[in-house]
DSSP file (Angstrom, degrees, kcal/mol; ACC not computed):
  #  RESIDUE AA STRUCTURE BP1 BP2  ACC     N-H-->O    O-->H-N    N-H-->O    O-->H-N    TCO  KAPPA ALPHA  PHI   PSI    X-CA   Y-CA   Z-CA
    1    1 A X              0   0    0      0, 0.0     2,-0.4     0, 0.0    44,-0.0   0.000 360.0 360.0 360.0 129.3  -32.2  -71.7  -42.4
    2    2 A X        -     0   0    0      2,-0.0     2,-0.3     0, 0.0     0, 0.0  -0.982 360.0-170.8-136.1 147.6  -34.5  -70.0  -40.3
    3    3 A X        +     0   0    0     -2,-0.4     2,-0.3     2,-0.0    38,-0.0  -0.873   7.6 173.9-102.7 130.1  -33.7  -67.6  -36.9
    4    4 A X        -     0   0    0     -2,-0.3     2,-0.4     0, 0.0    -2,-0.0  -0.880  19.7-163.7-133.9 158.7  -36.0  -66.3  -34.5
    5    5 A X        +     0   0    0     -2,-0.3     3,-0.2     1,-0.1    -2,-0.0  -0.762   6.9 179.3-116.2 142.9  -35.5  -64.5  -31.4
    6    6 A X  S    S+     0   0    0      1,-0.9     2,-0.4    -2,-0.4    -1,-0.1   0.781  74.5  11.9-108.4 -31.9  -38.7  -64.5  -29.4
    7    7 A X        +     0   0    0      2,-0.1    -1,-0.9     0, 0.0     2,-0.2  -0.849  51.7 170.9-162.5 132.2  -37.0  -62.3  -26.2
    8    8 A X        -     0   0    0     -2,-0.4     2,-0.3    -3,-0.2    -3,-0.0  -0.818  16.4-179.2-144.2 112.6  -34.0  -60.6  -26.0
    9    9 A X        -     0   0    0     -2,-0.2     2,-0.3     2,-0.0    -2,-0.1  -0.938   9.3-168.5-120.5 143.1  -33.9  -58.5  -22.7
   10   10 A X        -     0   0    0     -2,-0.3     2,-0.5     2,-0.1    23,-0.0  -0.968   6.3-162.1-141.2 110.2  -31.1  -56.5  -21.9
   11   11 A X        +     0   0    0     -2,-0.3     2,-0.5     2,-0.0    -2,-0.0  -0.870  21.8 179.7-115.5  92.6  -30.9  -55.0  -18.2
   12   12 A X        -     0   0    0     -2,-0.5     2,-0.4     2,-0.0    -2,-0.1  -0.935  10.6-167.1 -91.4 123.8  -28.3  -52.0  -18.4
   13   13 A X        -     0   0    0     -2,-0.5     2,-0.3     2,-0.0    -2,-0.0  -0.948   5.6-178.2 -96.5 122.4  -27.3  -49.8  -15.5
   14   14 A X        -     0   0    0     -2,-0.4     2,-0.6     0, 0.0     8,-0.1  -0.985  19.4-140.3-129.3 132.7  -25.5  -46.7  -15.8
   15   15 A X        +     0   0    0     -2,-0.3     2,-0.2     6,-0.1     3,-0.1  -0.869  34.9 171.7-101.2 142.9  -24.3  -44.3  -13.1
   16   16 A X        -     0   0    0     -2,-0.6     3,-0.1     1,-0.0     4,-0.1  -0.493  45.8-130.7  84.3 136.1  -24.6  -40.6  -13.8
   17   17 A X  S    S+     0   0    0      1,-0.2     2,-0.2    -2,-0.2     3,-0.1   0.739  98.5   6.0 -57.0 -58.3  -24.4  -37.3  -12.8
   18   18 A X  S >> S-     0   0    0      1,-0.2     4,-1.3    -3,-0.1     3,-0.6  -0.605  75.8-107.3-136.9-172.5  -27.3  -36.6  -13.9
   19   19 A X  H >> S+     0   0    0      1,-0.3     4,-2.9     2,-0.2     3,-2.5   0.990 117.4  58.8 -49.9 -74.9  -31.0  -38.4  -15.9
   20   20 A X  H 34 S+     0   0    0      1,-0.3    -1,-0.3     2,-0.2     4,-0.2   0.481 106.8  37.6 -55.8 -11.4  -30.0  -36.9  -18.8
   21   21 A X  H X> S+     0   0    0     -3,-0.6     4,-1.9     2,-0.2     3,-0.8   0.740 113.1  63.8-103.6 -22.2  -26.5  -38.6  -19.2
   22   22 A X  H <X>S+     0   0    0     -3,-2.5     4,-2.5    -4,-1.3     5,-0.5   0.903 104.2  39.2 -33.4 -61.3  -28.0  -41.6  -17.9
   23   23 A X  H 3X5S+     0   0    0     -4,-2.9     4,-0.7     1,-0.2    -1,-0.2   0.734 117.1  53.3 -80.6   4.9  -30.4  -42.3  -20.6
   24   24 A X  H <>5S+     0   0    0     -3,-0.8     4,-2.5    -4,-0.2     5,-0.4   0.756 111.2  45.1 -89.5 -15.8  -27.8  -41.1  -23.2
   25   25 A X  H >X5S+     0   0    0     -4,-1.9     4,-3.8     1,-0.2     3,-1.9   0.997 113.6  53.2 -60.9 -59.3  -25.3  -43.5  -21.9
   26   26 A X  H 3X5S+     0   0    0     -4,-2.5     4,-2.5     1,-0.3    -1,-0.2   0.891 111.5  41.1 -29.5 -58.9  -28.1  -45.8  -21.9
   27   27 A X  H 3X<S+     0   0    0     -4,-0.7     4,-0.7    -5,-0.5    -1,-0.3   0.867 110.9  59.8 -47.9 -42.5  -29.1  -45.2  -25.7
   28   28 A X  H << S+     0   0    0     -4,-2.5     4,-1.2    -3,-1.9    -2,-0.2   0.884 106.1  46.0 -91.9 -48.5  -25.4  -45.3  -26.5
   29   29 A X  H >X>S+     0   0    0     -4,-3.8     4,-2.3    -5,-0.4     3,-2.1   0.996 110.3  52.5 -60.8 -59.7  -25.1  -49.0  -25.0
   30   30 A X  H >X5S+     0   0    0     -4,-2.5     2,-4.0     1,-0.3     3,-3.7   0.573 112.2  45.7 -51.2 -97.1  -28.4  -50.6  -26.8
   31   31 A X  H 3X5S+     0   0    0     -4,-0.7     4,-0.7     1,-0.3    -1,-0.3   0.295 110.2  46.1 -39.1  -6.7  -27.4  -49.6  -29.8
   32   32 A X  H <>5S+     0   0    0     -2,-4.0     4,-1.6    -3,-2.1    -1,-0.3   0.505 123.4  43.9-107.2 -22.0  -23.5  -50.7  -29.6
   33   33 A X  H <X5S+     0   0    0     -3,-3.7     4,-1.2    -4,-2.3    -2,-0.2   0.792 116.3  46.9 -90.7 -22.7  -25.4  -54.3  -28.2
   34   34 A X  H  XXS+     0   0    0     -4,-0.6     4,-2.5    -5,-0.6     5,-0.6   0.891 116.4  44.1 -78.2 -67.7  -28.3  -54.1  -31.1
   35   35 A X  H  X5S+     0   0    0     -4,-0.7     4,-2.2     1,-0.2     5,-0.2   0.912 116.0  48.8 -49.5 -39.6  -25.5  -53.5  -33.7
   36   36 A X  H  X5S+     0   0    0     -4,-1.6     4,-2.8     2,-0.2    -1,-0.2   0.889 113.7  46.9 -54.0 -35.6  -23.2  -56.3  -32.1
   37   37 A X  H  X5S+     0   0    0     -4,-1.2     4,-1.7     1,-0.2    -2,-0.2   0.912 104.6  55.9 -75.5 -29.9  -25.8  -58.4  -32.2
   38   38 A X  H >X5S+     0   0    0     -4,-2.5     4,-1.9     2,-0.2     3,-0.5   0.941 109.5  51.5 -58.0 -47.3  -27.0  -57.8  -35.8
   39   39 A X  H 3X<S+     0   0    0     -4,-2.2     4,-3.2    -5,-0.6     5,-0.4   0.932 103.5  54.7 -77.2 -25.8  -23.4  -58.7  -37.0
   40   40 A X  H 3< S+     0   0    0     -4,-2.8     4,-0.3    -5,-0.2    -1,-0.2   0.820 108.6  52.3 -67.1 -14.5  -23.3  -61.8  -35.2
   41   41 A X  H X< S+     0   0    0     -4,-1.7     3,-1.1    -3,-0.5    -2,-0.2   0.994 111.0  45.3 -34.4 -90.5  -26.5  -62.5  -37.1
   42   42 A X  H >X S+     0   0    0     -4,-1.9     4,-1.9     1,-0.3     3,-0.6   0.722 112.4  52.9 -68.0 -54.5  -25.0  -61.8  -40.3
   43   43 A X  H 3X S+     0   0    0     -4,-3.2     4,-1.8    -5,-0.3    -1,-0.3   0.948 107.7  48.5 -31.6 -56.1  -22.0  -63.8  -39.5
   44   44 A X  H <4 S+     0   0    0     -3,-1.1    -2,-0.2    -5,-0.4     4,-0.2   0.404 111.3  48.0 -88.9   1.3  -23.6  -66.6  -38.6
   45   45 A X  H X> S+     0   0    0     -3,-0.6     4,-1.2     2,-0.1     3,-1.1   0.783 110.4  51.7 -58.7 -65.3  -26.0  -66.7  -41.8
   46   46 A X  H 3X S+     0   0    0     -4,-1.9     4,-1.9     1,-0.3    -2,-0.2   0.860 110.2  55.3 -58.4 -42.4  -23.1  -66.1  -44.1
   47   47 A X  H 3X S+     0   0    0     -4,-1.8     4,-1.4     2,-0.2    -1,-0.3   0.913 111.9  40.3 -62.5 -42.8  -21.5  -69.3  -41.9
   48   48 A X  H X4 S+     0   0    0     -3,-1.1     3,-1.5     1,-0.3    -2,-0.2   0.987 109.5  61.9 -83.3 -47.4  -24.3  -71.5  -42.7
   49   49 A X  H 3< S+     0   0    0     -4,-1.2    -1,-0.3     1,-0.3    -2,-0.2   0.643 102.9  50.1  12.0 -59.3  -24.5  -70.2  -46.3
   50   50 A X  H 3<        0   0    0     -4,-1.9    -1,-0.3     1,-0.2    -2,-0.2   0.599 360.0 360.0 -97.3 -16.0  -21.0  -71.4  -47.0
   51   51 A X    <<        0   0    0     -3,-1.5    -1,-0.2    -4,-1.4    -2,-0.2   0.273 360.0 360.0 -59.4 360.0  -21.6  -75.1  -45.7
């Protein structure tokens, strides 16, 4: 089996007080969409795997 992702763009907007809670909010979302997306990977190898 082979995957690849060629583009993955992800356009997040976050309202703030201020920059800095912007860009953590910001941080704090990729990584909670990068980590979903990794297990849905991993899922979906394991799926083809078991076929």
């Amino acid at each position: 089996m082979s995957l690849e992702i060629k583009n993955l763009v992800i356009n997040v907007r976050v309202a703030g007080s201020s920059d800095e809670e912007k860009k953590e909010s910001v941080e704090s979302l990729r990584s909670e969409i990068l980590d979903e997306c990794r297990e849905m990977i991993s899922e979906s190898i394991g799926n083809v795997r078991e076929r």
